[in-house]
N, C-alpha and C positions, 0 to 999 in steps of 0.2 A: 214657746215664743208668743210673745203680745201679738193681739191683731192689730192693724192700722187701718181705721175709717177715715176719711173726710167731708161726714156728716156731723150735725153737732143732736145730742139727745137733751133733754129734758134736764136730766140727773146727773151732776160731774160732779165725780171725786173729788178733783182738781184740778186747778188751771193753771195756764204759763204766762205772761204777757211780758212782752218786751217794753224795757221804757229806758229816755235818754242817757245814755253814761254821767255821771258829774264824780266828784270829788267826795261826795260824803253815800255814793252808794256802793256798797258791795256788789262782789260777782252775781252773786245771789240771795234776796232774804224771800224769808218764808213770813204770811201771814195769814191767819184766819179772813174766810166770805161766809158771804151766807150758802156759798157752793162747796164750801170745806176749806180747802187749801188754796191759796195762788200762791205766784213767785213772779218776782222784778228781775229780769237778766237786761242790765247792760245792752246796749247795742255798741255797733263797730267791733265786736271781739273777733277772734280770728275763729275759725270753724273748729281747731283742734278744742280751744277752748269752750266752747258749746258742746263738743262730744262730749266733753269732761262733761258741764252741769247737765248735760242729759244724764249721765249715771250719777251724779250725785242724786237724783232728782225719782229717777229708779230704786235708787239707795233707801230713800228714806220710806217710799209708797210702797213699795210691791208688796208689803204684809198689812198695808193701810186701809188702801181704798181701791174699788173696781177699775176707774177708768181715771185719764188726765187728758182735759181740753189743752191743747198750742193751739194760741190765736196772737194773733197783731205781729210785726217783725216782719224781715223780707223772705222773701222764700226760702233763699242760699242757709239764713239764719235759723228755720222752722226745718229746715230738711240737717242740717247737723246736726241740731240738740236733738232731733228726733232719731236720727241714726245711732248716734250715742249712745241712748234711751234702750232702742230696739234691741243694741248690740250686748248693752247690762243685763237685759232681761235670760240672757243664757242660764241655765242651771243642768249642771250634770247628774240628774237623779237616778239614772237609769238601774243602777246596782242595790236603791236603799230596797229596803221590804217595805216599807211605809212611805216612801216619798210624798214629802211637804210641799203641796200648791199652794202658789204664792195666788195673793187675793187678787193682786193687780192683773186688769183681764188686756184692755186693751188703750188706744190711745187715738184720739179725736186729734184731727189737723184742719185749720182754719181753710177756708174753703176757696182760696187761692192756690192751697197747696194741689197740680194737676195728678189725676188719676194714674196716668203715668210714672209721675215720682213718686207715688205712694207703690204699684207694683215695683216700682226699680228698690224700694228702699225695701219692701218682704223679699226679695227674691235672692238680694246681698245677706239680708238678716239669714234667709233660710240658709241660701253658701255656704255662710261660716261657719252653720253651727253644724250642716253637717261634714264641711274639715274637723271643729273640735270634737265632734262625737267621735270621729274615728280616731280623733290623736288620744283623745282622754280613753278607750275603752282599751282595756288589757288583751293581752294575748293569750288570754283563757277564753273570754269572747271573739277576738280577731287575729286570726292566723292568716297566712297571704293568700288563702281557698276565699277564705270570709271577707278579705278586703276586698278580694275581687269580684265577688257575688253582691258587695253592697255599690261598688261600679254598676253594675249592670240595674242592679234597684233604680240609682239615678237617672241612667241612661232611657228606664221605662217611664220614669217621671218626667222628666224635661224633652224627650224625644231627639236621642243622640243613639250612633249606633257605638256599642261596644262587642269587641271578641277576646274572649278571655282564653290564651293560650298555656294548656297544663304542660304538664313535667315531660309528657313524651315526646311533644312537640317542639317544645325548648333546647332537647335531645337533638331533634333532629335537625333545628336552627344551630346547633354546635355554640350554643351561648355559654360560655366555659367560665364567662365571671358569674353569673347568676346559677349557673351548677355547683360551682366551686364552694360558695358560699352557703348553699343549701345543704354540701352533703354532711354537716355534724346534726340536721335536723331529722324528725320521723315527719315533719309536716314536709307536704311536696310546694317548688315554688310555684309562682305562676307569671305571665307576661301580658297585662293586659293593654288591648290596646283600645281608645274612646275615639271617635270622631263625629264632629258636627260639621256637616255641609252644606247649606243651606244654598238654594236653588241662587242666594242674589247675594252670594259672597264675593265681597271686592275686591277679594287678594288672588290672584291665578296660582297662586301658588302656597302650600298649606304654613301656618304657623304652629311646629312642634313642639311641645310641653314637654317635659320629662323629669317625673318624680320615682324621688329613691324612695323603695319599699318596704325599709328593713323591718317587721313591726314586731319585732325586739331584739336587742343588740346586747349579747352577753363582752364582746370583744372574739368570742372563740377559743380558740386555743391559745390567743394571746387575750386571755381574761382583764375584765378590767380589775384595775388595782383593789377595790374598795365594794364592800355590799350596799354603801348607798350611794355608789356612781350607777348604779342599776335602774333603781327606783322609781327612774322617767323612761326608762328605753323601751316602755312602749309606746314613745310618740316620737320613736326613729323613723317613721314613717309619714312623717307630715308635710314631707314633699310630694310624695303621692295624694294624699290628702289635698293637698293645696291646687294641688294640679287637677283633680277631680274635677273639685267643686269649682273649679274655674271654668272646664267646658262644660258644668250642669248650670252656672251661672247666666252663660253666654249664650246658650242655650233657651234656657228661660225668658231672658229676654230678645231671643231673637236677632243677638246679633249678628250682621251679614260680612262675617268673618269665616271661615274654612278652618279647625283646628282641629290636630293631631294629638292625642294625649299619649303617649308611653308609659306605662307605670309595672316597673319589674317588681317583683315581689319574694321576699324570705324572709326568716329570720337567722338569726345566725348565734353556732349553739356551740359548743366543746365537743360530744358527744358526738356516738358512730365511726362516721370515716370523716373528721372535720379535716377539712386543709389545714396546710400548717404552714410556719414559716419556715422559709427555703424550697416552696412548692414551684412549678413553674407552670404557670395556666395561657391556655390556648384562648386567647376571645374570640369573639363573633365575627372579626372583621380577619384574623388572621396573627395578629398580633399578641406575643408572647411575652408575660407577662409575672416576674419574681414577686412573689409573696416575701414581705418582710416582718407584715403584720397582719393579723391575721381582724383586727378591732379596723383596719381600714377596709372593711366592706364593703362601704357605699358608693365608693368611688370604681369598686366591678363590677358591680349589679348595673351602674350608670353609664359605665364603660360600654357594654352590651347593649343595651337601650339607644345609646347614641350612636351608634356605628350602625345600627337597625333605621337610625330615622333618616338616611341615605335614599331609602325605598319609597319614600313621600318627596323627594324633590324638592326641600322644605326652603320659603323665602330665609327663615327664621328657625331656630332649635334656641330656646331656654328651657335651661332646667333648675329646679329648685330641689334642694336637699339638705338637712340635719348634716350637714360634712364633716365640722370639724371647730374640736374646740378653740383652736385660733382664733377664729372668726369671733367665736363669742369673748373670747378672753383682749381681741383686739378692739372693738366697740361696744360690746356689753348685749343688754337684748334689746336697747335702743333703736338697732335698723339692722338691715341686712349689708352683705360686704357681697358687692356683684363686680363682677370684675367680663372680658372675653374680650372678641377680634370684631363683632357689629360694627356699622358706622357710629361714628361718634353722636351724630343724629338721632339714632335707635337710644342711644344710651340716655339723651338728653332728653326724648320723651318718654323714655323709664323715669326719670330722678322727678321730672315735671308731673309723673302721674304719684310718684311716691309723695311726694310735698303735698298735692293735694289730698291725698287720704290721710297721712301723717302714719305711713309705713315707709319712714324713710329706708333709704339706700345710700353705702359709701361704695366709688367706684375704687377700687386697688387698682394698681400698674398690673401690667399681663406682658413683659417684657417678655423676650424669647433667651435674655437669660436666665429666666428659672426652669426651664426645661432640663438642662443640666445637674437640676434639683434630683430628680427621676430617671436619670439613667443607669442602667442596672451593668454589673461586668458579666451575666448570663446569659441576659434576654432581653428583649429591647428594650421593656421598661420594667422600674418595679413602682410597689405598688404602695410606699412612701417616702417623702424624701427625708430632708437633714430638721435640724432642731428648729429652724428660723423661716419665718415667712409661708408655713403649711397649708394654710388657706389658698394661696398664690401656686403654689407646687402641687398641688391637688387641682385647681383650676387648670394648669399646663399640663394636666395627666388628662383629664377628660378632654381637653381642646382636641389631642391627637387622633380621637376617635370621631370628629364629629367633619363635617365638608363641607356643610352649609355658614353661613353669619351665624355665630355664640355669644350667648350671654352666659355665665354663669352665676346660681345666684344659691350663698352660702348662707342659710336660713336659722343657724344653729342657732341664734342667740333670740329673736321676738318668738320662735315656732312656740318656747314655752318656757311659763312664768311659774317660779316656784311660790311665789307669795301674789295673794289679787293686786292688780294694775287698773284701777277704775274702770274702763267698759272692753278692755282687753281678758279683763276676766283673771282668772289663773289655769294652771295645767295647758294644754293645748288651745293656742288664740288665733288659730285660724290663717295667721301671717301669710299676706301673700294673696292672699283671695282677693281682696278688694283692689290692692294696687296692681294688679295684671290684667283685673273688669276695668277697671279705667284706662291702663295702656292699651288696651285693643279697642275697645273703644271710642278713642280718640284716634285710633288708625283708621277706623273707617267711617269718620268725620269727612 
């Protein structure tokens, strides 16, 4: 990760300066100084477009030169391109034998930019990158022991407490969708849970997070169809990831919000004694529940996790999770598909905080006729429904577990990009981090 000073040195790389829009300038040109590089960006542009030339801008330097001065422009202006900037400079080396440091060290911001926006911009940089370390690293490296031992890593860093519940104690919580799903594995699961309380939190009542764990997803005993439908499923797990780094985020900065992280954890394998379909599994709250697939995992592991977030008295329960190709096959990896029973006010300051990051959100109808989706002839529910609308029937399977105000929010499509997306990166982009820093945030405005 680049550092961010707002000191100016002697010696720059390069520089940025902003100058008036017209008709014959481009987004951005490049020209020789006697300092190396500058560049003319446009003013009036919208922020999303400043992220962008912040990584183009990353793009061309980080094998170039040490450092890049941003100076002139308004601050709103200097803190986008520079977030952009920060957010390009990810690289996931961690697996080469020889990994290649990039030359570009750090970046200078004009001295209007406050010390405060400069820790707020490292501390989202830091967030995200450690959601994508966790969603990019294999389940050769992170099995749900290790996802939950890198929780507690966090929780040392930013000062949040975490308890990390193993396989006997999950036993004895009678948690039957995150059992069920465990037993085709030799790894045991886990149930961790994160909270940050801070003495001058303005909420009386906690806001629960809740990310699905999977951190890899064969389908099970209902395999997925294809060897390269595989080949990301270990960044099934990037709701918990999201969820993380959101209460190490908040944390970090001290926000005076109270939050509850849940994050159930397995993978889910063929092997052993896997479930199968036509099982009939007992959840956490009591609720019995037909297997029909055995690849719709996420939605028991989350099942259990939300009927557990009952015990926190929560104003609020979202949860974010890789749920389901619908989602992505309905909007692409453009935005997330959030859908629940919130006031409509909650939802309007979700969509308000999503525009401003440019991690949009569409809301879907949550009508209580798709609950009919998921009615099983065995058991109360099963555990998918019909051909149409899956996203929606999957959000009405988790609402019934849940007592408090729901957001549901179906991450399938931005959690992860098969080809690079300019400062979203590729593989695992963190989705989610930044636009839930900002809705809480702005709760306790």
């Amino acid at each position: 990760m680049l550092s961010l000073l707002n000191k100016t040195k002697n010696k720059i790389g390069a520089s940025v300066r902003f100058v008036a829009a017209s008709k014959d300038t481009k987004d951005f040109e490049f020209f020789k100084s006697k300092e190396g590089f500058e560049f003319e960006i446009k003013e009036g542009q919208d922020k999303e477009a400043l992220r962008i030339h912040g990584h183009t801008i990353e793009k061309h330097l980080h094998d170039a030169i040490p450092s890049l001065k941003i100076e002139n422009g308004s601050t709103e202006e200097a803190y986008a391109l520079t977030e952009g900037l920060l957010l390009s400079s990810y690289r996931f080396i961690q697996h080469f034998s020889k990994p290649e440091q990039p030359v570009f060290k750090e970046v200078l911001v004009a001295p209007h930019t406050t010390a405060a926006q400069i820790t707020e911009l490292e501390n989202i940089t830091k967030a995200v990158f450690k959601a994508r370390d966790l969603v990019n690293t294999p389940v050769s490296h992170l099995n749900a022991e290790q996802l939950a031992a890198a929780v507690v890593q966090m929780g040392a860093e930013a000062h949040f407490d975490v308890k990390v519940l193993e396989e006997t104690q999950i036993e004895t919580l009678k948690m039957g969708g995150l059992l069920a799903v465990n037993k085709g594995s030799i790894d045991p699961p886990t149930f961790t849970i994160a909270e940050y309380n801070p003495k001058n939190a303005k909420n009386k009542k906690p806001i629960v997070l809740v990310g699905k764990g999977v951190v890899y997803d064969t389908g099970g005993l209902s395999l997925k169809p294809t060897p390269g439908s595989m080949d990301t499923m270990k960044g099934d797990m990037a709701g918990a990831a999201t969820m993380a780094a959101v209460v190490y985020l908040a944390a970090l900065q001290k926000l005076p919000v109270h939050l509850v992280a849940l994050l159930p954890a397995t993978d889910n394998r063929p092997g052993g004694n896997a479930y199968a379909p036509g099982d009939v599994i007992t959840m956490f709250d009591g609720t019995t529940v037909e297997v029909l697939n055995t690849d719709a995992e996420g939605r028991m592991i989350l099942a259990d996790a939300l009927a557990y977030s009952k015990k926190f008295d929560p104003e609020l329960v979202i949860d974010a999770a890789t749920l389901t190709g619908a989602a992505l096959r309905a909007i692409g990896t453009e935005a997330s598909v959030i859908m629940g029973n919130a006031p409509d006010t909650t939802f309007e300051q979700l969509e308000k905080s999503a525009n401003a990051v440019h991690e949009r959100v569409v809301r879907f109808p949550f009508w209580n006729d798709y609950k009919k989706h998921m009615k099983s002839k065995i058991a109360d529910l099963k555990n998918i429904g019909g051909p149409n609308a899956g996203m929606i029937s999957a959000g009405k399977f988790l609402e019934h577990f849940v007592k408090a105000p729901y957001i549901h929010m179906d991450i399938a499509g931005p959690a992860w990009l098969d080809a690079p997306e300019n400062y979203k990166g590729d593989g695992g982009t963190g989705a989610g981090v930044r636009l839930l820093y900002h809705f809480l945030k702005n709760q306790t405005n």
